[in-house]
N, C-alpha and C positions, 0 to 999 in steps of 0.2 A: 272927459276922461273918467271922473268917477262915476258918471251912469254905467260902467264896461267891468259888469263883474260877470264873472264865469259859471257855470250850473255845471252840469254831471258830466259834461266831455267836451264843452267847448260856450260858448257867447250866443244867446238868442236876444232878440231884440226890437221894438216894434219898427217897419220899414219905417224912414224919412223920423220917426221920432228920435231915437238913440242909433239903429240902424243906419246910419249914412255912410257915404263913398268917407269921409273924411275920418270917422271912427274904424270903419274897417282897415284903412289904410294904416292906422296907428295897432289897431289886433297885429295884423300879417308884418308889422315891421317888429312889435314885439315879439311872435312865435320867432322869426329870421332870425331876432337877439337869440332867444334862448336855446335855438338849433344852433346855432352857432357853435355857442360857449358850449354845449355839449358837443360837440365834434373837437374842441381842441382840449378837452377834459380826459384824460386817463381811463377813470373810475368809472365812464360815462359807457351805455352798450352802443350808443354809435361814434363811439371814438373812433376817430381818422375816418371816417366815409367819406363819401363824395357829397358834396352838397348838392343835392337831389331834391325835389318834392312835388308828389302828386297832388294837383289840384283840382277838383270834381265840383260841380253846383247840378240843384235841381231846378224843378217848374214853375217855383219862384218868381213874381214881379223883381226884374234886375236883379236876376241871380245870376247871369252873364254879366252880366257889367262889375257886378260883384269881387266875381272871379278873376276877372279880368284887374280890376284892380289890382286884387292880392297875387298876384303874377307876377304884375308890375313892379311890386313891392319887393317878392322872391327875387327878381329878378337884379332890381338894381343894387343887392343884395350882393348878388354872385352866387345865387342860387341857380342850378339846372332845372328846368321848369313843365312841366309837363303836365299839358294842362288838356283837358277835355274837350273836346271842339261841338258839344251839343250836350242837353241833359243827359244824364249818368246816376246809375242806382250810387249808392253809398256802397255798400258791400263791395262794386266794383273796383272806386274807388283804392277801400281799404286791401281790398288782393293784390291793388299794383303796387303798394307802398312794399308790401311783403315781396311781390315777384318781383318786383325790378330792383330793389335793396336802396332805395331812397329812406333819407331819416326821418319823412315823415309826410302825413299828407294835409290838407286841409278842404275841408267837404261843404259846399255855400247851402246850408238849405237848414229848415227849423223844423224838419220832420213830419209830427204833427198837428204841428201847433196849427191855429187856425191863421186863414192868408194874408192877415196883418204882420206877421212875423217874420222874419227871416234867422240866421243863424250861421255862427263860424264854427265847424265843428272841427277839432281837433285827431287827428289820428297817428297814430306811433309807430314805429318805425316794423314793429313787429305783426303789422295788420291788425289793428283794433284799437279803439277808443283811447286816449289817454286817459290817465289816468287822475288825480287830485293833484298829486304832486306837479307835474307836469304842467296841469292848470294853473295853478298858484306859482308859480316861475316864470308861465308868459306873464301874467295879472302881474310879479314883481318887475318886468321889463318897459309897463306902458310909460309913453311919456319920458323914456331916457334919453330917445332916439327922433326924430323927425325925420317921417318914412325916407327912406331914398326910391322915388318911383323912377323904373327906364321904362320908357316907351320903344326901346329896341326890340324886334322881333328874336335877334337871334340867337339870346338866352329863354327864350318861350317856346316850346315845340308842343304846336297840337297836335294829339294820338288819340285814337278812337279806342280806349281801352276794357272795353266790355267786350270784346270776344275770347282774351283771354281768360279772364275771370267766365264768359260760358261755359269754356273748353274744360275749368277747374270743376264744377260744381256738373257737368255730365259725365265726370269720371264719378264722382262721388256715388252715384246710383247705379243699376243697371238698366243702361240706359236702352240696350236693344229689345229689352222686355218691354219698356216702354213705347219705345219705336213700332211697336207691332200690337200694342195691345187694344188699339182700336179705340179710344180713350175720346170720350168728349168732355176739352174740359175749358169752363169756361173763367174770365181773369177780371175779375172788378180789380182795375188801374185807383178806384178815388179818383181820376184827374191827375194822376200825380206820375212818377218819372218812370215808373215799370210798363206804362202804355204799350205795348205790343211786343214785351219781352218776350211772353209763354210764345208767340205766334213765331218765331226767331228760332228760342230753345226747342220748339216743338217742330220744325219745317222739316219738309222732306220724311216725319212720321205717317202712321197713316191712324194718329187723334184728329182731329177736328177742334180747332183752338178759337174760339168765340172771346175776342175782348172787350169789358163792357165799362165803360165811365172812361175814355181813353182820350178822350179831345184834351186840347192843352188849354187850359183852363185856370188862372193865375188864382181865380176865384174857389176852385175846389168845386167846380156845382154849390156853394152856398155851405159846403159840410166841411170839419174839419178833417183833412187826410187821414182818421184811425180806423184803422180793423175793430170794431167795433158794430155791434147788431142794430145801433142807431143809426148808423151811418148805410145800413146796407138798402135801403128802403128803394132806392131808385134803380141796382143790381138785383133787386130780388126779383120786383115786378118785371124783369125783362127774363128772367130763368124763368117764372111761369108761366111766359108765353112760350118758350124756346127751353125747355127743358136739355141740363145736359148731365153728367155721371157726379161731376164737386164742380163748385166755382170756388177759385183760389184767390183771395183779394190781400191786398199789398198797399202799405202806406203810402205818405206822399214821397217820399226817399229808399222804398222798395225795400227796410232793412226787417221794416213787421210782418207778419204771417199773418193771417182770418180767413175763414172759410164759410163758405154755404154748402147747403146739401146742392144737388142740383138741381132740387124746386124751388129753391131762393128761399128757404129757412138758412134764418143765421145759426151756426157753430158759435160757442164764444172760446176764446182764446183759450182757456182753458183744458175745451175738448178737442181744440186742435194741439197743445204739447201733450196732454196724457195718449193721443193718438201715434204722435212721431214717436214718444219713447215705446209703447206699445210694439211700433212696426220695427224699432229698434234692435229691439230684445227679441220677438218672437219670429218676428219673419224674418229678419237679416241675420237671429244669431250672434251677436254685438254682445259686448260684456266692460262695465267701467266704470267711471264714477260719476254720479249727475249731480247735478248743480243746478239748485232753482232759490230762488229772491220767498224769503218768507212772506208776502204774498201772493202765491203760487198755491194752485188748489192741493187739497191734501191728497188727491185721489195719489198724485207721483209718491207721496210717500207711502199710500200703502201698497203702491205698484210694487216698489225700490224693496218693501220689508220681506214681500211675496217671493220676488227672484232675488234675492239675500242680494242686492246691489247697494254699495255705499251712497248712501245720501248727503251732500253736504248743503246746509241752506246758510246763505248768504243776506247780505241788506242789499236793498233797490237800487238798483239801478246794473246794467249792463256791462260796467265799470269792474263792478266784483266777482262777476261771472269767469270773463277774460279771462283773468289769472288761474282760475281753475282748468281751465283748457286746452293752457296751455301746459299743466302736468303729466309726465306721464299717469297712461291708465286713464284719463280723462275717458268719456262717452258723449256727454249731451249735457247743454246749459241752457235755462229757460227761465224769460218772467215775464209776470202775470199781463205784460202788455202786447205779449205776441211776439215777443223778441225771443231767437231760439238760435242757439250755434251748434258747432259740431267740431267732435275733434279729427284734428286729421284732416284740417280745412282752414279755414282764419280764428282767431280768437274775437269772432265778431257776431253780429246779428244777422242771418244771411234769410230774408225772406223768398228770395228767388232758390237758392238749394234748398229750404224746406218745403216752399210748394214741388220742388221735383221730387223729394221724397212722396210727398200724398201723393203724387202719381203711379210713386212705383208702390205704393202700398194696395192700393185699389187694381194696379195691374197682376200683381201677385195673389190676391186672396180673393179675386173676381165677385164681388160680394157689393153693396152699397155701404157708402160712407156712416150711414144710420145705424146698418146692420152689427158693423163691425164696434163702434159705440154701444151699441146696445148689449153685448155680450160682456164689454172692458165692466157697463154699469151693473149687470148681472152677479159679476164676479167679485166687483169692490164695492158693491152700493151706490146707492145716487148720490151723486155728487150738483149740488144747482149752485152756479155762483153769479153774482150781483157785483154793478160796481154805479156809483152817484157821484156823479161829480156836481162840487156845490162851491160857486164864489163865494169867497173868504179872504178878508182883509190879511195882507203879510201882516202888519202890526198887531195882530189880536194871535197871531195862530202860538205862538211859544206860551203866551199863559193858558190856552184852551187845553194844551199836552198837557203841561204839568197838574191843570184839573184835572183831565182825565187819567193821571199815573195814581194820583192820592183820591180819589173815589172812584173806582172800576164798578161796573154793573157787580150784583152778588149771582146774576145766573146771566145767561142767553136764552131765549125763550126757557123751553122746556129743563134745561139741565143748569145744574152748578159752574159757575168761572173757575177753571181749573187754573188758571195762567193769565199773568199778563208780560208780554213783550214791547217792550219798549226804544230798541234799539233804532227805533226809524219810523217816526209817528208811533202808536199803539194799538196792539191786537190784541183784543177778547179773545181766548180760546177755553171753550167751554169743558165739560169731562166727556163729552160725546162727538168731540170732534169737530163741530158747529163752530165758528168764529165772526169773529167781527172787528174789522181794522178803520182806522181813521188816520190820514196821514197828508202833510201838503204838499202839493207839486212844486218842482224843484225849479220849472221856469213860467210859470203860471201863478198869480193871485188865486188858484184853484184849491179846495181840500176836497179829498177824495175818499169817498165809503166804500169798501170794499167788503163783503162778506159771503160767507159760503153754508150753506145748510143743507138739508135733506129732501127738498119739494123747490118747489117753484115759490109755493106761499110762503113757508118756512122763511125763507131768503130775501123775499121782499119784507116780512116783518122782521127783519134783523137790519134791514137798510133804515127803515121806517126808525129805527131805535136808533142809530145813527146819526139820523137826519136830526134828532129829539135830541140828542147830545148835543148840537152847535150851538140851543137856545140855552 
């Protein structure tokens, strides 16, 4: 029980180490606690519902079995249960918890962390992430209760609920421009749970939909499931044999966005959100508030300063996004790992609605995905960003912060330290715009280099100074 502490939306954990049928069954009886006592709570937003709850897993080694548990668990609860009868995006997931008015859902899968891991994600009743509080409420319930598992079918109903959550996220575009625009686009899966989604969303068009890394693969191909340009090496080489207009790639729980051109040059996240807020504004006509995780390239803010749009930046993680989106006047939420929402949709990370925006962006402005970058970089500057990931002991990372709070670099390459930010790890930010972040992952032994400059060189010596910081 106290190996089972919570990270940014829900429990990750190594399979059969701390992962087991026997610890998850104690998570899912404690969330049953805490939805509970919120349903007979006044003060509570899902006072008096119905005991409902959606339950979703990915590609996962035993993430059906997983699930299946925690079903069990919902179930012998007297929870209504409604559970997925095959892998399922996350996103999906989270639209039913919203469509169908259940208090909550819970999603088996560690995103993407690499294939040792698995994870219990939490999601609210509002479609999106829970939030901290919510975490630390199940964490106060472990261990009060000894699960009550039924093995009864007929509080368990499996639903195939990804074609509603389709239906939601093809209104969100126009879709008949798409339908007709003749579109080859092709979908690096990772191995992971979007495998032949685009081929689904895109059938009966007349695109041409190529899926690439799609087999069920508990392994990942050997890669961790991230949209990321390390990971695209084995989707690339099959775009330069097979050229198509973008390739759209999708983590292992379809919630992150990454892109190649369509000769398998990686995008990095980056220039796929300054791209969506770009088609936002300019081709859709969209006007609102955006919302991006202070490590998030700066090019969005001088997007945001250019068409007088409110910028709000937020701390890491997808968590603080949420809530912005679900304001009115909301527009768009994004950070730096590819995660991107929308308003007027879920208050979540929807990597499948944002690959159907770059469809209808490139069906609109008939141009190449290069092209259209190339004029965003003409107009605001080059923008090059970097990111390192480097193992790092938990037990050392809290005094390496506060080293680095109480002696910050005096410049970044070429210019003066204008700033430091300290709210979440620590970011160098230079007087020229140049930065440089250091910060640990929230379910990973991992610390993370993050920095952005003016060149390609630029930005590799500002990781390099980085990397110099750990010694």
């Amino acid at each position: 029980m106290s190996l089972i502490k919570f990270g940014t939306d829900g429990w990750r954990a190594i399979i059969a180490e701390d992962f087991t049928f026997a610890n998850v069954a104690q998570v899912a009886q404690a969330t049953a606690d805490h939805w509970k006592s919120e349903i007979r709570n006044p003060k509570s937003e899902i006072f008096g519902r119905a005991a409902k709850v959606v339950i979703g897993y990915d590609r996962r080694f035993f993430s059906d079995r997983f699930a299946r548990t925690s079903a069990e668990v919902f179930a012998g609860n007297d929870f209504q249960v409604i559970l997925t009868p095959e892998p399922t995006p996350t996103p999906s997931v989270s639209y039913a918890v919203k469509n169908l008015g259940a208090v909550g859902g819970v999603m088996i899968t560690a995103s993407h962390n690499p294939p040792i891991f698995n994870g219990f994600k939490l999601k609210s009743h509002f479609g999106g992430s829970s939030g901290p509080d919510d975490c630390k409420a199940v964490e106060s319930y472990l261990g009060q209760t000894n699960p009550r598992i039924t093995h009864h079918a007929s509080r368990i109903n499996e639903v195939d609920i990804r074609p509603a959550h389709f239906a939601a996220i093809k209104r969100l575009v126009d879709f008949k421009l798409i339908a007709t625009s003749k579109l080859r686009v092709a979908h690096d899966a990772l191995f992971g749970v979007g495998a032949g989604v685009f081929e689904t969303l895109l059938a009966k068009t007349n695109c041409t939909v190529t899926t690439l890394n799609g087999k069920y693969d508990v392994l990942f191909g050997g890669i961790c499931p991230e949209p990321l340009p390390k990971n695209y090496a084995l989707g690339g080489a099959q775009l330069r044999k097979n050229p198509h207009d973008i390739c759209l790639v999708t983590d292992g729980d379809s919630d992150r966005i990454g892109a190649m051109d369509g000769h398998g040059n990686p995008l990095t996240n980056q220039q796929v959100i300054a791209l969506l807020l770009h088609h936002l504004v300019r081709n859709r006509g969209e006007r609102g508030v955006v919302t991006k995780t202070f490590n998030t390239t700066a090019l969005v803010d001088k997007m945001c300063a250019a068409w007088n749009l409110p910028l709000t930046e937020v701390g890491i993680g997808f968590r603080f996004i949420a809530p912005e989106l679900m304001k009115p006047g909301a527009l768009f939420g994004a950070e730096e790992s590819g995660s991107v929402g929308f308003a007027n949709h879920i208050p979540e990370r929807d990597g499948l609605a944002a690959g159907l925006f770059l469809c209808e962006m490139l069906a609109m402005e008939k141009i190449s995905v290069n092209q259209i970058y190339a004029r965003l970089e003409k107009e605001f500057g080059p923008h090059r960003y970097g990111r390192y990931d480097a193992h790092y002991p938990l037990e050392q990372r809290a005094t390496l912060m506060e080293s680095l709070k109480k002696n910050p670099p005096k410049k970044l390459l070429r210019s003066p330290l204008a700033k430091v930010d300290a709210r979440d790890g620590v970011k160098f930010i230079a007087e020229d715009s140049t930065w440089l972040m250091l910060r640990g992952s929230g379910t990973e032994p991992v610390l993370r280099i993050y920095a952005e400059g003016k060149s390609d060189a630029d930005m590799e010596k500002l990781l390099k100074q980085g990397r110099a910081m750990l010694r």
